[in-house]
C-alpha positions in Angstrom: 0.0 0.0 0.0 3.0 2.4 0.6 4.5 1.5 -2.7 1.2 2.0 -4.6 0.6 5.4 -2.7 4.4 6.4 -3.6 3.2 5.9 -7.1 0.3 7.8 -7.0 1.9 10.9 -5.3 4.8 10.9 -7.7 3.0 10.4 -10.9 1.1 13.7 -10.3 4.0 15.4 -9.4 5.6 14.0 -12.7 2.7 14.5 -14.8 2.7 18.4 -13.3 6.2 18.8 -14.0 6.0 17.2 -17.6 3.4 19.8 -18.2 5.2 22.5 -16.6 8.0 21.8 -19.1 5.7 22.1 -21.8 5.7 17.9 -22.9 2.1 18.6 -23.6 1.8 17.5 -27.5 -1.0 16.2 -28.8 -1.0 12.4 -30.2 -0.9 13.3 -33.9 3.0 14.7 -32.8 4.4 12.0 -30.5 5.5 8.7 -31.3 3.7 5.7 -30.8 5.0 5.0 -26.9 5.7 1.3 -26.2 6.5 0.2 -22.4 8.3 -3.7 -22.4 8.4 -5.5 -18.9 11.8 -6.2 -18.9 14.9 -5.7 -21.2 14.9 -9.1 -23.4 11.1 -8.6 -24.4 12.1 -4.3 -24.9 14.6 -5.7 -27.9 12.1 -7.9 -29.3 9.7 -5.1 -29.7 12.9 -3.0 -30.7 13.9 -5.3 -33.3 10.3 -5.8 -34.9 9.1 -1.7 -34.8 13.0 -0.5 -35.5 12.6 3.4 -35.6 8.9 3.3 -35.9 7.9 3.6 -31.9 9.5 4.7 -28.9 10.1 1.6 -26.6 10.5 1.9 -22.8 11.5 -0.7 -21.0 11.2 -0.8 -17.1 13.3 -4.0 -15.8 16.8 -2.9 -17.5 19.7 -5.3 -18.6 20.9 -7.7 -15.5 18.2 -6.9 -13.1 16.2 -9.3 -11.5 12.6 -8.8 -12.3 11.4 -11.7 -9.9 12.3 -9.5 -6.6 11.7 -5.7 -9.1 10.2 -2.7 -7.3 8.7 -0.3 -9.8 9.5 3.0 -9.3 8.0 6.5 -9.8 9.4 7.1 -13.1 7.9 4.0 -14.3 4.5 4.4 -13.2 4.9 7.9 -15.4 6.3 5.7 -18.3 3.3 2.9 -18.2 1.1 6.0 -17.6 2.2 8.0 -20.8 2.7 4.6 -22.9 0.0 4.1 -25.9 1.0 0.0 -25.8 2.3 -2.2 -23.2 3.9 -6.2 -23.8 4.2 -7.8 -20.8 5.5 -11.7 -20.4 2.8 -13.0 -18.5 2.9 -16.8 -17.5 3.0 -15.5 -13.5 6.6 -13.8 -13.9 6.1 -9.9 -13.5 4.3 -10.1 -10.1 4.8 -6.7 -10.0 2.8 -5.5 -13.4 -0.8 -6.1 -12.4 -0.6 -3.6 -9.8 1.7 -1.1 -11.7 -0.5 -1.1 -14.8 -3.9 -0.9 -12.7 -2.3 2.0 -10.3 -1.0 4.4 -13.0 -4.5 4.8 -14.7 -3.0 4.0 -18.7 -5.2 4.3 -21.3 -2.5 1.9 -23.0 -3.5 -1.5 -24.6 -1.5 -4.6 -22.8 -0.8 -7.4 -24.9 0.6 -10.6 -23.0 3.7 -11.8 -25.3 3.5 -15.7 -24.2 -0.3 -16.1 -25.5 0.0 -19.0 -28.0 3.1 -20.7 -25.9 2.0 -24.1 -24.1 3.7 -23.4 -20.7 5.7 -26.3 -18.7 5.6 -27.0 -15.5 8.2 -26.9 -13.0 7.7 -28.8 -9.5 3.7 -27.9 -10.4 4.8 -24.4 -10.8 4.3 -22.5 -14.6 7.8 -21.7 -15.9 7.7 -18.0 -17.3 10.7 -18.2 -18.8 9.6 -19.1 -22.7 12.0 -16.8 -24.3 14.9 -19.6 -23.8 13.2 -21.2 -26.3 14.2 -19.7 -30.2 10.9 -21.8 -31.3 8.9 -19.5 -28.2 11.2 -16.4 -29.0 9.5 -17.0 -32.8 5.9 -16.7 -31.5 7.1 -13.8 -29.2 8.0 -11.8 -32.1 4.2 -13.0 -34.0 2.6 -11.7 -30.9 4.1 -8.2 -30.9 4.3 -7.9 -35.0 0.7 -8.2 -34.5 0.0 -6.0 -31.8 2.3 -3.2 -33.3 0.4 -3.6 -36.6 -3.0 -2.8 -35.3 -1.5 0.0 -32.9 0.5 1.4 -36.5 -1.4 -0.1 -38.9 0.1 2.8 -41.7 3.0 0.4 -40.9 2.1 -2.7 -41.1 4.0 -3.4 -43.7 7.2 -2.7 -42.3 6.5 -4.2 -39.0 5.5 -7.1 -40.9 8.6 -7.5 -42.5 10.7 -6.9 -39.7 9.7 -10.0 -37.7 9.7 -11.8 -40.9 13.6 -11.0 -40.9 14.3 -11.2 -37.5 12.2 -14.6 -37.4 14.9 -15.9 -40.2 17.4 -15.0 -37.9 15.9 -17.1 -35.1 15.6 -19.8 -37.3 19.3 -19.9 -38.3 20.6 -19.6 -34.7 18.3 -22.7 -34.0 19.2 -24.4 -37.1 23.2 -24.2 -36.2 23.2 -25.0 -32.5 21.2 -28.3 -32.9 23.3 -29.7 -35.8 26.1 -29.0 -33.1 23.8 -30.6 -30.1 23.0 -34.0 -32.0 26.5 -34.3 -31.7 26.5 -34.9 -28.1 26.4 -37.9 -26.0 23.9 -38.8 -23.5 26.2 -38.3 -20.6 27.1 -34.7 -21.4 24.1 -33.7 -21.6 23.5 -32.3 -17.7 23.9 -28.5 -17.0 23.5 -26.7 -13.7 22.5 -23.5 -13.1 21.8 -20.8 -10.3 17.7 -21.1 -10.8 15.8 -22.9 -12.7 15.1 -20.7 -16.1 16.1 -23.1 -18.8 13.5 -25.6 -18.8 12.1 -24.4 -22.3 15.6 -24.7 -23.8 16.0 -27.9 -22.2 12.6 -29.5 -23.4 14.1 -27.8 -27.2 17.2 -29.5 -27.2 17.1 -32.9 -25.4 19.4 -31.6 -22.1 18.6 -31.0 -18.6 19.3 -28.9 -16.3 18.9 -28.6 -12.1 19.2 -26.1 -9.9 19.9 -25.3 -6.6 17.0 -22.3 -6.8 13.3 -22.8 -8.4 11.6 -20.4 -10.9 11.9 -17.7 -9.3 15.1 -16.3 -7.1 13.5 -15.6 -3.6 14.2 -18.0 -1.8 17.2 -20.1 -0.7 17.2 -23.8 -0.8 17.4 -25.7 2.5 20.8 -27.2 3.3 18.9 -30.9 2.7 17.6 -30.0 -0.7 21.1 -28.9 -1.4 23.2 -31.6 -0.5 20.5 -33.9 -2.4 21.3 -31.7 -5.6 25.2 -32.4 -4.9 24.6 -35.8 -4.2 22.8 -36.5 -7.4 24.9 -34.4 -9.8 28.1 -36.6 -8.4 26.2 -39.3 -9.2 25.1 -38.2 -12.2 28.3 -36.8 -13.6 27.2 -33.3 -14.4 29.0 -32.1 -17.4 28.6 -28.1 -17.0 27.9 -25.9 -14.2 27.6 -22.4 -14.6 26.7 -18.7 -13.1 24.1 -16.5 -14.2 24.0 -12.5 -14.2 21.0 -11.9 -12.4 21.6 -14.3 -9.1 24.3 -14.6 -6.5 27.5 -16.8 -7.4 27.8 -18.0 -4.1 25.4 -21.1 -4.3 26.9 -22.6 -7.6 30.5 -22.0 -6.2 29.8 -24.1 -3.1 28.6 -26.9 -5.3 31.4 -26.3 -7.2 33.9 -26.7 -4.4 31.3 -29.6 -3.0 31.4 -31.6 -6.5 34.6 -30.5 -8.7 32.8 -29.4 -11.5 34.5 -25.9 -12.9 32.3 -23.1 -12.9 32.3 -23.1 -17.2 31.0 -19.0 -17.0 28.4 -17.2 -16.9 24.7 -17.6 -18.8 21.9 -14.9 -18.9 18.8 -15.9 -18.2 16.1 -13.5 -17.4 17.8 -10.3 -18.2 20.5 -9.0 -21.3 24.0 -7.9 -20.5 24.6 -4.3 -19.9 26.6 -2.1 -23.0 29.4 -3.8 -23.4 28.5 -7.0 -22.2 28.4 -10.4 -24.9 24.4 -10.5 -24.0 23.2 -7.0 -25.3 20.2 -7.8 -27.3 18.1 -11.1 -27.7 19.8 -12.9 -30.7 23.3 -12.2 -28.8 21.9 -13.4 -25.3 21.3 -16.7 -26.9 24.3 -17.0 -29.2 26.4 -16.4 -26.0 24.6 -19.0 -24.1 24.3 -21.8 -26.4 28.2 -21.3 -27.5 29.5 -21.1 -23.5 27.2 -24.3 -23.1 28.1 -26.6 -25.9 32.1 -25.2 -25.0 31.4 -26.7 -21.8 29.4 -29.9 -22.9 31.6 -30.2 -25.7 34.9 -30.4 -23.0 33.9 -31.2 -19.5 36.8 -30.2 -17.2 36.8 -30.9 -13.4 38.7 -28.7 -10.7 
């Protein structure tokens, strides 16, 4: 309730200020205003509308939108936007109250509709974009949207995620002539939490974690030393860090099992500028290349 009042008394100060300033245009002389969730589903959209729309996004590059607190500048952003892509599948817990609170007039459009979810100890999994075949109805979804919200564009927007769907495919294409190379026994990966289940499911590998779907909680030293008993057991062939969770958990079943750390994977958020993760095509290249690196070449400590 503090949080939503904070939102409330600093949108109207922002709104006041805005007009103060004399950001007062009409419609007709703005750009089409698009607020993304977080930073891998702002590049889709960025990717698919190009110059066409401003895009916003409000969780930025490696930040944790599981534990995000929106803040007063984007409750003006979601307020001012004219469409809003959110992920859905239960991730943004946040967004509901966000959107409702800031009084948009904007139309929200759920990126994931279309994507058969998984389940993940009877939770939904809301991490679909680490699947290229998801990330290819992703890019439908918001094509479509953006062409009724521009529809003077439509064209364009059309062929934008027609191009950026070919790239998809390519990337998809490349890393599973390289995966059917692998062996059953190299085929285990372990990670901080538990966001890969959709690229797992896509190419035949599996991967545990020491955290769930989400990273709130810390497991229990018995559900731990169950996960370390059952990756010696079951020879893990990679292990690896992610940018948006603590290192400390995957080190200590590092020093518990042997298994080298083989780097670092980005699951629920790009790289900052700079990074090897900065949009959503490079987030996945750098992912499936560190992985099938370490698959590829096992090493132990």
């Amino acid at each position: 309730m503090i949080l939503v009042k904070a939102l409330r008394a600093g949108l109207v100060s922002a709104s006041l200020a805005l007009t103060a300033l004399g950001f007062t245009a009409s419609a007709e002389t703005q750009d089409v205003r698009v607020v993304a969730s977080f930073s891998i589903l702002g590049d889709m959209v960025e990717e698919v509308v190009g110059d066409l729309a401003s895009v916003n996004t409000i969780v930025g590059p490696d930040a944790d939108a599981h534990v995000y607190r929106p803040s007063v500048a984007d409750a003006l952003a979601v307020a001012e936007a004219d469409v809003i892509f959110v992920n859905g599948l239960g991730f943004e817990t946040w967004a509901a109250t966000l959107i409702s609170e800031s009084g948009t007039r904007a139309v929200v459009h759920v990126a994931t509709d279309g994507i058969t979810p998984i389940k993940v100890d009877g939770a939904t999994d809301p991490h679909a974009w680490n699947s290229l075949r998801n990330g290819k109805i992703y890019v439908r979804n918001i094509a479509s949207a953006m062409g009724k919200a521009m529809p003077e564009h439509a064209g364009t927007i059309g062929a934008n995620a027609n191009a950026y769907i070919a790239e998809l495919e390519a990337l998809d294409a490349k890393a599973r002539a390289r995966l059917s190379a692998l062996p059953a026994k190299r085929r285990t990966v372990v990670t901080a939490h538990d966001a890969f289940g959709y690229l797992a499911d896509n190419y035949g590998l599996t991967f545990l974690a020491p955290l769930g779907i989400d990273t709130q909680s810390d497991p229990s030293a018995r559900d731990l030393a169950v996960l370390i008993a059952q990756l010696q057991a079951e020879a893990a062939a990679a292990l690896f860090v992610e940018n948006i969770a603590s290192p400390a958990l995957v080190r200590q079943i590092s020093d518990e099992t042997g298994i080298a750390i083989g780097g670092r994977l980005f699951s629920d958020a790009l790289s900052k500028r700079g990074g090897p993760a900065t949009s959503y095509l490079e987030m996945f290249r750098h992912n499936l290349g560190a992985l099938l690196d370490a698959l590829e070449h096992p090493t132990v400590r």
